[in-house]
C-alpha positions, 0 to 999 in steps of 0.5 A, spaced: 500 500 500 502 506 497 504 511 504 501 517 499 493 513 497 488 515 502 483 510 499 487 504 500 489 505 506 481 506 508 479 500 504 484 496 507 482 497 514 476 494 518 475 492 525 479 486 524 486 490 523 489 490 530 494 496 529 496 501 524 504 502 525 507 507 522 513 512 521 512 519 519 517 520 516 520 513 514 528 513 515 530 507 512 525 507 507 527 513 502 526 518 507 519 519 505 515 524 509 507 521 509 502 526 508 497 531 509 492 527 507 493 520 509 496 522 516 487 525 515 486 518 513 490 515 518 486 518 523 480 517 520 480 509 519 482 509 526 476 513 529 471 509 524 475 501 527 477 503 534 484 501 531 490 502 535 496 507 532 503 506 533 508 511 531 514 509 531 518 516 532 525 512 533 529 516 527 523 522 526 522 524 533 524 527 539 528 534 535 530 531 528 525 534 524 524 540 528 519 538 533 518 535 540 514 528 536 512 528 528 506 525 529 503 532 532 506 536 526 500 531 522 496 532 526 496 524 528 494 521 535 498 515 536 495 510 542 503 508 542 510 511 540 517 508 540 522 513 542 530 512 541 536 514 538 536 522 540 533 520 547 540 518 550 544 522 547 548 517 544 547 512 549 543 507 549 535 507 550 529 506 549 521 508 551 515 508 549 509 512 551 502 510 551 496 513 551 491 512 556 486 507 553 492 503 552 495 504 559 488 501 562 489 495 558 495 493 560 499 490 567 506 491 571 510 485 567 506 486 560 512 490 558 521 490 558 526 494 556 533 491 556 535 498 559 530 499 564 531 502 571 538 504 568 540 510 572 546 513 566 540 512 560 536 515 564 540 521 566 543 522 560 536 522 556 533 527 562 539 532 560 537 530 553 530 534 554 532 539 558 536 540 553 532 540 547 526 544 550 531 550 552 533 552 545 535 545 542 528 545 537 528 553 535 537 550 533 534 545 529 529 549 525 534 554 524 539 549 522 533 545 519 532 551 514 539 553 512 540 546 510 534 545 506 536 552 502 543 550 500 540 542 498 536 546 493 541 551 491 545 544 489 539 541 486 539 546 481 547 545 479 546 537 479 540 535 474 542 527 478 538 529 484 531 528 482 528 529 489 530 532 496 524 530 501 524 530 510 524 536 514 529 539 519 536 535 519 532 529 516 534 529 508 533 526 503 537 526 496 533 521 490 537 520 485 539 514 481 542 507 484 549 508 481 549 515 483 547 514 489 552 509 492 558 513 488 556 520 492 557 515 498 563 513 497 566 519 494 563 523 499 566 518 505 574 520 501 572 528 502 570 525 510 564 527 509 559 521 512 554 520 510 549 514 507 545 511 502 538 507 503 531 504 500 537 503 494 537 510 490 536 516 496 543 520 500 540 521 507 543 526 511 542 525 519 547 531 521 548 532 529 542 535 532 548 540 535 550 541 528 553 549 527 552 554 520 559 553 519 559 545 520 553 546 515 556 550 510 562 546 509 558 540 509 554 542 503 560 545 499 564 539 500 557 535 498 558 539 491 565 537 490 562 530 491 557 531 485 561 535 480 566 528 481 559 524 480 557 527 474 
């Protein structure tokens, strides 16, 4: 099912569906924001089954695009919400959060976590969101619109790039499978690293901390790599 076709999705969910599991913006899928209209889709399948919606914000969520969570910039509701990575500022954990309807519905035991009760995680993700909420998200949308601004300054120079997706300091660079793997690798010699996924789409995950000049220097290096690549 197209994560852009409203229709299927409401054709496909009925009361037997248990779940609908998304990511806002999927990561590894090609960095493909959903949209508007099937994020309304979403929300209006769940209202009309009593389907739960899980929302997995492991790689969108908690700053990366801008936003405490995705979900709300969609104007989604999840019942459940995987939350990781950015949490702990690079250690290691994990947390779910549950609407209330779900927390009623479950019992001491229903669920762990490898790290739960870890006191160095869970200090580090608490100087995490106090960060984050005292100046950490108005940086990402600056930092966010800088980046955007100079991906499709490069867009116009290099006709290999047919597509820049994401928000915030989540991007995306379409552009053929060939091209894609060879800007990698090119990039990496430049000690520029960053990634390729779903086959043909350079993804840019920049520190959440990441500075204008450490932007500007990555993009002129970016533009290097792609006049090599053509």
């Amino acid at each position: 099912m197209s994560p852009t076709d409203p229709d299927a999705l409401d054709s496909a969910v009925s009361s037997d569906v248990a779940a609908i599991i998304l990511e806002p913006i999927q990561g590894e899928g090609g960095v493909w924001p959903l949209s508007l209209e099937f994020a309304d889709a979403v929300t209006a399948a769940c209202e009309r089954t009593g389907t739960l919606l899980i929302a997995d914000e492991i790689q969108c969520g908690l700053g990366r695009t801008g936003a405490p969570f995705h979900s709300a910039m969609l104007g989604l509701r999840p019942d459940l919400m995987a939350l990781g990575k950015a949490l702990g500022a690079g250690v290691p954990i994990g947390a779910i959060l549950m609407s209330q309807r779900v927390a009623d519905a479950i019992s001491p035991g229903d669920h762990g976590t490898t790290y739960g009760g870890n006191l160095l995680a869970c200090r580090a993700a608490l100087v995490y969101l106090d960060a984050l909420e005292h100046g950490g998200l108005d940086r990402v949308r600056v930092a966010g619109a800088r980046l955007a601004d100079g991906l499709r300054a490069l867009a116009t120079r290099h006709p290999v790039i047919t597509d820049i997706r994401g928000a915030g300091l989540m991007r995306g660079l379409e552009m053929t499978e060939a091209a894609a793997t060879r800007v990698v690798d090119v990039a990496l010699a430049h000690r520029l690293l960053i990634n390729r996924t779903a086959g043909r789409v350079v993804r840019l995950l920049p520190p959440l901390t990441v500075s204008d000049p450490e932007i500007d220097e990555g993009l002129q290096i970016l533009d290097t790599v792609l006049s090599d690549v053509r």
